[in-house]
N, C-alpha and C positions, 0 to 999 in steps of 0.2 A: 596711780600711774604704773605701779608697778603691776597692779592685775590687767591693767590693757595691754603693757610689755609681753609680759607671759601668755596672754592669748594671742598676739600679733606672732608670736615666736612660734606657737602651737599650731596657728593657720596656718603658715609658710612650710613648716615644716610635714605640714599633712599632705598639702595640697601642690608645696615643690617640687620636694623631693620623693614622692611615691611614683610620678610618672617616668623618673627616671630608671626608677626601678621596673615598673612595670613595661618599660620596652624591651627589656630584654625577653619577654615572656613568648612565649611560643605562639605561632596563629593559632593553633587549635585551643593552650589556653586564654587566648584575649578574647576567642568566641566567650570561653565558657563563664568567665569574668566579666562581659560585657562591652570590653573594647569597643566588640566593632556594632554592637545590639544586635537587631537581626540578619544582621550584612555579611557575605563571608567575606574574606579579605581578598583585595582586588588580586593576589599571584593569582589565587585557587581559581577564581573567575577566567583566568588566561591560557588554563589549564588543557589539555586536552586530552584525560583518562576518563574513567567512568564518572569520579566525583564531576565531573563538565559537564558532560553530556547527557546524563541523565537527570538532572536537574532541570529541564525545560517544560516550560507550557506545552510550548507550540514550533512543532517541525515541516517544515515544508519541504518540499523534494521531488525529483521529476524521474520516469521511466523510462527502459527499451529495453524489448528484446525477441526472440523468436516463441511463438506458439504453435504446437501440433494441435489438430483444429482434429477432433472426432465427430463424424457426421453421422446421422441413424436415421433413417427414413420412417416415415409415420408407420408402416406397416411392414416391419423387416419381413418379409417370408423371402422363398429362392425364385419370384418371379418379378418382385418390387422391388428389391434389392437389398445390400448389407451394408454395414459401417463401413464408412472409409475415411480415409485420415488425407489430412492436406498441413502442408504446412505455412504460417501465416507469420503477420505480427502484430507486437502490441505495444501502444507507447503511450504516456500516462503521465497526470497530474497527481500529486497525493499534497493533506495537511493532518495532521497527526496531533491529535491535542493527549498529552500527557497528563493523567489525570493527579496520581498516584505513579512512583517509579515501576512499581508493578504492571501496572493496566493503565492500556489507553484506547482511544476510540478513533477511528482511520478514518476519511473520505477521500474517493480519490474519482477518476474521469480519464475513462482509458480508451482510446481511441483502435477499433479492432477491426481488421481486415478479411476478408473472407473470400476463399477461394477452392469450392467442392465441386465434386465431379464423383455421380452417384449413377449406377446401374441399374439397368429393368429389363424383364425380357418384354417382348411385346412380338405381335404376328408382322411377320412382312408385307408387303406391299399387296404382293396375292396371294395375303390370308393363306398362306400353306405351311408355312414354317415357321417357327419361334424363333424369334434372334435376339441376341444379347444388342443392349444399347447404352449409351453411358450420356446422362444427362448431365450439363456442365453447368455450376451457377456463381455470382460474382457480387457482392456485399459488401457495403459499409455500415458503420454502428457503431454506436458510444453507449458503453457502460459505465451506469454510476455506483460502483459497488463503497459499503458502509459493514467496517468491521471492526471486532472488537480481540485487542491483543493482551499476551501476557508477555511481560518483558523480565526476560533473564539475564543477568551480569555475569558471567564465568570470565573471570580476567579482566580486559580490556574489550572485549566484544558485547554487543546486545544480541541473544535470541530470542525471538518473537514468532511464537505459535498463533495464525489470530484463526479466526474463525466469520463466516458473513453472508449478509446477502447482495444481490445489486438488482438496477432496474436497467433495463432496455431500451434504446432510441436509435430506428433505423437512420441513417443518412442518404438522403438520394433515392435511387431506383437499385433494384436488382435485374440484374442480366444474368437470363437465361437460354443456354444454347442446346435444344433438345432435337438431337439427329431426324424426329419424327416430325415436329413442329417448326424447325426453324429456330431462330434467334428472335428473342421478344426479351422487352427491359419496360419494366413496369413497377412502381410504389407497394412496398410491401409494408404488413406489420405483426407484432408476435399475436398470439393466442393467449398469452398472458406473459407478459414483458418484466418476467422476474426472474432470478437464477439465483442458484447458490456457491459458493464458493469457501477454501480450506487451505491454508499450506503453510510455510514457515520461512522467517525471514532471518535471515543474518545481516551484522552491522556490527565498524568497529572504524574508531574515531580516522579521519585522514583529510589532515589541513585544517581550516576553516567547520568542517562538518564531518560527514557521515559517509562512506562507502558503504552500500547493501546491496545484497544477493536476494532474492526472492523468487521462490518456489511455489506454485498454487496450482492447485486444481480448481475447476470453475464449469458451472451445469445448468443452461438455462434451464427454466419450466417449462417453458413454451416455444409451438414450432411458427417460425415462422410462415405467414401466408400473403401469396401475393395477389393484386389486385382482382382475379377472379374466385380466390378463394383456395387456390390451388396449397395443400401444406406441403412443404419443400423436405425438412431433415430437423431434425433436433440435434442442438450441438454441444457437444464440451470440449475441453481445451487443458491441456495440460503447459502453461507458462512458465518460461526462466526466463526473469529480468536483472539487470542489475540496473544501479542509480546511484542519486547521490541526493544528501539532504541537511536541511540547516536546521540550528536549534535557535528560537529565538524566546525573550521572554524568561529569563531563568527567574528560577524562585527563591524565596527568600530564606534563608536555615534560620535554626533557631539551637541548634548542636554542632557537636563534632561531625568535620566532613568526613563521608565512609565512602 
């Protein structure tokens, strides 16, 4: 009787009195003791610094903002004309899978506006004189561009350099107003409905999610042409957008939160 005493005293005393003890312990050591297994503790979860945010799968987030829209004609010479700049917009879906807090891989679906007005000389009516002419055109299209980021922590902010390409999908008709031809609106499509794109995003925690700024450059491959064949202009676009975005899905640690 007295060796089942002494182990009855032995169990109580292990398995009592040690959790009292071990509440006092820190979050970071009941991770590292096992407290919580692979869980972090629900404050850090509620958190809204880097250890929060950067924790996630999966971000999703939506766009807007102005784009200066650079137009180049198939054949720039001084008689078919030169670059011309228009300025437009852009507003946009994105979901953002977190791979690694380093790198992650973007899809998004950007809804683009278009509106150029490009020069040619061309003969006057009685064929005696060259005159300047300005050909005006009107475009819708949805880009789906797919990129791939590097995520930086300096502070409380994320920078994200990413780098990508996207596809092409005209909307609608384009409408063209050409001083010589009249106004015609007719189905166009690219020559090859691919582009590329580069720039860098800033982000830093506010509310709920994510405040971002984002900066890009972006170059189709291909000129658009419209229903007779006609190639219009090759474009690129220099964009600033700002948004906002959520993290959902956080991951599981297995350490000390950093």
């Amino acid at each position: 009787m007295k060796k089942i005493a002494l182990f009855l005293a032995a169990a109580l005393l292990l398995f009592g009195i040690t959790p009292f003890f071990a509440a006092a312990q820190t979050a970071e050591e009941r991770i590292e003791t096992g407290r919580f297994g692979t869980e972090e503790p629900v404050a850090e979860e509620a958190g809204s610094g880097p250890a929060s945010y950067k924790n996630h799968w999966l971000f999703l987030g939506a766009r807007l903002g102005p784009a200066l829209r650079i137009y180049t004609p198939p054949d720039d010479t001084p008689f078919t004309g030169g670059d011309t700049y228009g300025l437009s917009l852009d507003a946009g879906l994105q979901a953002s899978v977190q791979l690694v807090p380093l790198f992650s891989l973007q899809a998004e679906v950007i809804f683009s506006w278009d509106d150029a007005s490009v020069w040619f000389y061309a003969l006057n009516p009685n064929n005696v004189n060259v005159d300047r002419h300005t050909r005006k055109f009107t475009g819708l299209s949805l880009q789906f561009p797919l990129t791939a980021k590097l995520n930086f922590y300096p502070g409380t902010f994320r920078v994200s350099p990413f780098l990508g390409a996207y596809f092409l999908l005209p909307l609608g008709n384009m409408t063209i107003n050409d001083p010589l031809a009249g106004e015609e609106s007719g189905s166009y499509s690219f020559s090859l409905p691919l582009g590329l794109l580069g720039g860098l995003s800033i982000a830093f925690p506010a509310g709920p999610g994510m405040f971002f700024a984002d900066l890009r450059y972006a170059a189709d491959l291909g000129l658009p042409e419209v229903k007779g064949g006609e190639e219009l202009y090759r474009r690129g676009s220099v964009a600033l957008c700002v948004g906002y975005e959520w993290g959902f899905f956080r991951k599981r640690q297995t350490g000390n939160v950093k």
